[in-house]
Structure formats: C-alpha cells, structure tokens
N, C-alpha and C positions, 0 to 999 in steps of 0.2 A: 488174549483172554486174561493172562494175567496179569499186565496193567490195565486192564479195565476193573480188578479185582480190588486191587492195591489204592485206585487213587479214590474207589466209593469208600473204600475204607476208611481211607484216613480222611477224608471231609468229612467221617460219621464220628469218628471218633479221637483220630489223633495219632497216626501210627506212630511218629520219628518216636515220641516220649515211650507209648509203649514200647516198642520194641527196643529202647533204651532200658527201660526196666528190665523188660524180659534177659535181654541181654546180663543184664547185672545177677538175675536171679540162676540162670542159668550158670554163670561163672562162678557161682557161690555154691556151688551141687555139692562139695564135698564140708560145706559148715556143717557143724556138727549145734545143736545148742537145746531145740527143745525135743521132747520125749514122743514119737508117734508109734501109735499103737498097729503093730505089724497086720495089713490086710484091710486097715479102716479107708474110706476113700467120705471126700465132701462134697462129690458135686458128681454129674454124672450126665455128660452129653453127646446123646445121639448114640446112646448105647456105652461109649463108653466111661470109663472111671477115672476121677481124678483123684491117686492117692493122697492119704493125709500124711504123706511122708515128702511129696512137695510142696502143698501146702505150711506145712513148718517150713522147709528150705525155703520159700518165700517169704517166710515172716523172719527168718534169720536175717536174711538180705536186705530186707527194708530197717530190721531194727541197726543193721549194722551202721545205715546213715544217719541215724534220729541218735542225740540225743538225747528224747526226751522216751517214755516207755510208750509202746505201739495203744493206739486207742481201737474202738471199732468199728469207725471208718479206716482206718489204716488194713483190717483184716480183708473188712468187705472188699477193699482196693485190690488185695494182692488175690481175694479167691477171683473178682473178675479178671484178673490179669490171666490168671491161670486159665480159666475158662475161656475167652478170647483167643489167648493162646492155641488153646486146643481145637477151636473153631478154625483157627487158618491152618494148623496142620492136618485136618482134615480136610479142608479144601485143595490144600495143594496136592495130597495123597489121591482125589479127583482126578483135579489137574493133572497129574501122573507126570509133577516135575522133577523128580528124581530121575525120571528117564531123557526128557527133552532138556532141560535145565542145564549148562555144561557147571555154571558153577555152583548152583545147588548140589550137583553129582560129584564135584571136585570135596565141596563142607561136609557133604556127608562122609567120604571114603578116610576124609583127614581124620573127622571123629574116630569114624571103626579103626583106625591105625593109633590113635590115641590109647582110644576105649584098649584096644589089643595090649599094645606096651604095658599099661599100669595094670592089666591081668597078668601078665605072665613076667613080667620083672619084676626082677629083688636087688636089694642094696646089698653088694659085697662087703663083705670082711677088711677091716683092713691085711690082715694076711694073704687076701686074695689080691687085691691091689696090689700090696710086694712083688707077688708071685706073678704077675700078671705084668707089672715095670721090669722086672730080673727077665722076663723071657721077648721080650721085646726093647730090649735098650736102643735101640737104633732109631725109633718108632721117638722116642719123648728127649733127643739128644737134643742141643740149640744148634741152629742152621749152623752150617761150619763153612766159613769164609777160607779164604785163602789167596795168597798172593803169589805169582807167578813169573817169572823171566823165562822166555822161549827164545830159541834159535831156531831155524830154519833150512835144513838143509837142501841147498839145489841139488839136482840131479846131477851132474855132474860132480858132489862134492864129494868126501874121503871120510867117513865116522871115527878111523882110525886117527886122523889130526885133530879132531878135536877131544876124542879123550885122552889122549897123550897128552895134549897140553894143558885141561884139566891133574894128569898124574903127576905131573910138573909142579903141578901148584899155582899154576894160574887161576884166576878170578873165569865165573862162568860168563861175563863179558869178555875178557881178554882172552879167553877162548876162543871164544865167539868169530871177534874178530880175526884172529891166527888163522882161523879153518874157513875165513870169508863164508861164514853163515848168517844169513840174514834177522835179523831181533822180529817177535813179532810183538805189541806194544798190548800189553793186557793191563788194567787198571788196575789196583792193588785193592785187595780185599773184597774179592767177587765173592757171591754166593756159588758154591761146589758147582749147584745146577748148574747156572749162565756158563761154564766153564764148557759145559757140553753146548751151548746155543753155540759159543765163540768157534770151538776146537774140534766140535763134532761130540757124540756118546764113547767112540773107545777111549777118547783122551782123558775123558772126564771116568769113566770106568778105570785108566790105568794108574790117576794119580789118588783115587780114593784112600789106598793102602800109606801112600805117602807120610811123612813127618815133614815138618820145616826142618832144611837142611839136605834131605834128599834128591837127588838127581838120577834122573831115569832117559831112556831115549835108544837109538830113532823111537819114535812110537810113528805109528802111519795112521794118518787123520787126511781129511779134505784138503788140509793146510801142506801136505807135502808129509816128507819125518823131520818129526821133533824130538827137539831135545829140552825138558824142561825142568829146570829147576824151584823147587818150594820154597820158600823166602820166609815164608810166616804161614800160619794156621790155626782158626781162631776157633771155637765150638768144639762139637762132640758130647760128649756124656755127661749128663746130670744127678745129682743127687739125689735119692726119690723123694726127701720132702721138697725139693725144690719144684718135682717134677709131680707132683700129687694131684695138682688142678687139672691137667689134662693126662694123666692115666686113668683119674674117675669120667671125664669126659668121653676117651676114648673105651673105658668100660662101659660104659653105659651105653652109646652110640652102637656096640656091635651087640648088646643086651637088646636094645631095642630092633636090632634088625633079626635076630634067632626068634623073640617073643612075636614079629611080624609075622615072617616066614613060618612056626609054627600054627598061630591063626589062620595064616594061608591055604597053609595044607591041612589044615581041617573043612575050612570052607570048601575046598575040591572036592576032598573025601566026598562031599555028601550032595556034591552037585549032579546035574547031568548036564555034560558040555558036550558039544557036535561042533566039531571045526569044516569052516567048509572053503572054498579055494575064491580068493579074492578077486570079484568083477573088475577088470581093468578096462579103459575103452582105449581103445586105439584110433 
C-alpha cells in the first residue's frame, strides 16, 4: 500500500527533490535567523496547524543556499513544501507505519534518543573533565605494548635451577638454557591484550603490574609455568591535555547514556506494560 502511495506521488509531483528539501529543512531545525510570533501558525491542514515557527525554519534553510535575498515564490515554495509535508505525514500516521514499518520505527526511536540526549545534557566544566580524567586514569592511558622473553618449564623440570642461575648472574636466555627450559617466541611489542590471546588471561593479568626489567614466574597458563621476563614497556598514562579529546568524548558518551536511561524511566513511569510469556512452536 505504501509503494502504491509513493510512486503516485512522485509522478504528481517530484518526491526525490522534495524530500531532498525537506530533508535540508529539517536538518536546519535548530537555525535561529528570522522573528516568529509564538502561537501564529500559516496554513492549516485537515485540522491541523502548521506553525509559523517552521515556516521561518524553512525560509532560513532555503535562504541559507541563495545568495541572492528569498523572493515570493521562493516563500510560496517552502509554505508548499511544508504543507506537503504534512500531507504524507498524515498519511503514513493512517498507514500506521510506525508500527509495521521496521525502519521507519528504527528513524523514529533514533530521533527520541537524540531529542532525549540534547534535553537532558549539559557541557561540563572543565574542572569536571580534570576530575573526571584524575578518577579514571587507566580508562584515557595509550595502549601499552610490551615485549617479552618466556621460558617454559617441562614437567619434569626444577624452578630452583633456573633461579639460581638467574642469582648467579646469568642472562635470562642462559638461564634458560642451564635449566633446559623451553623459549616460547612472542613478537616484540605486543598490545598487553594479545599477550592474553598468546598466554592465556592470568599471564596477562600477572604481568600487568610489571616494569621493563622485571622477571616473575612459574606463572600457570595453558602454555605449562612460565617464567617471563619484560624487556621493554611502552604506554601507560597520559597527560590530560594530551588526553582532553577523549575524556570529553568519553564524558559525554556516558552523559548521553544517564540523559537516555532517564527518558526511559520516565516513559515507563507512565505506561502500562503487560508482559506475557513468549509462543514458541515446537
């Protein structure tokens, strides 16, 4: 039914341009430019009212592509644009595609999450920002690379001979090989993560605390016990102006998910929901 709607349409008229405008006028909602007198409306169809406070937003939007000043055909253009407009959004509110429609229902919920956010969000402080980078350092550090030499202890093998020959003063290769421990061959300057894909989560969990230079071990992984030494260590903690692009990001990001989640639970509040137990067929 409603490509049967769409395609008289646009053989009457012209949709792709319209709704090209529309589109434009629409994105333009927040221009601010000429003066409309709160409550005036200019057109009025099928009951209802088209304020004269879109109407200006439409004449903002068109004058924003002319350079030359709006005549009046350029008005009459945008009042029919409007009117039009408001013709297919009553027809689809018929139609009742908001409910059948998956991606009409997806545009509209995107809006109300929009619309939600820029209600209930505000721009922090920068002392908020500080306070907000100070309590989360870990959260804005750069990825922290690291390079590693493993040994491998068999089952059979002895931990006391190779730290011994580590106390000696032996190289943690020549160790290695003293205690016939097996090397395992890790590429230099992994990301922390991959260190858990390679080694397992507790290897990667035990060398977190590490510095280059330190040596820890048996640790028990997949791989057997290891004994692994840090060689180098790159990342960690950033400066806050360094890090100012994405602490505002990451402010914002969890601003918007409180300002959601608030909207949400207002919406509940004042619904009536009945949950009922899902038809499966078997």
């Amino acid at each position: 039914m409603l490509s049967k709607f769409v395609n008289t349409y646009e053989s009457a008229y012209g949709l792709a341009g319209l709704l090209a405008l529309t589109a434009a006028i629409v994105w333009t909602l927040n221009i601010q430019g000429f003066e409309a007198r709160e409550g005036a409306v200019v057109a009025i169809v099928n009951d209802n009212p088209i304020p004269q406070a879109e109407y200006v937003r439409a004449l903002d939007a068109m004058q924003a592509g002319l350079a030359r000043p709006l005549g009046e055909d350029d008005k009459a253009r945008a009042l029919n644009i409007l009117i039009d407009e408001e013709l297919m959004v009553q027809h689809a509110l018929r139609l009742d595609l908001a409910h059948d429609d998956r991606l009409i229902r997806k545009n509209l919920v995107q809006v109300l999450m929009t619309s939600a956010v820029s209600q209930y969000g505000a721009e922090p402080t920068e002392e908020q920002l500080r306070d907000f980078f100070e309590a989360e350092p870990v959260l804005f550090a750069r990825p922290r690379q690291v390079s590693l030499s493993v040994a491998r202890m068999p089952s059979s093998g002895k931990p006391t001979v190779f730290i011994k020959a580590l106390e000696d003063g032996l190289s943690f290769d020549a160790a290695r090989k003293k205690a016939d421990f097996e090397r395992i061959d890790i590429a230099p300057e992994i990301p922390l993560g991959k260190v858990g894909d390679l080694l397992g989560g507790g290897v990667r969990d035990a060398i977190i605390p590490m510095r280059a230079g330190d040596i820890i071990g048996p640790v028990s992984s997949s791989n057997g016990q290891l004994f692994i030494w840090m060689t180098s260590s790159r990342g960690g903690p950033r400066p806050y102006p360094e890090a100012r692009e994405g602490v505002m990001a990451e402010w914002r990001r969890r601003q918007d998910e409180a300002a959601l989640e608030k909207y949400i639970k207002r919406l509940r509040k004042g619904a009536r929901i009945k949950r009922l137990p899902p038809v499966i067929d078997e």
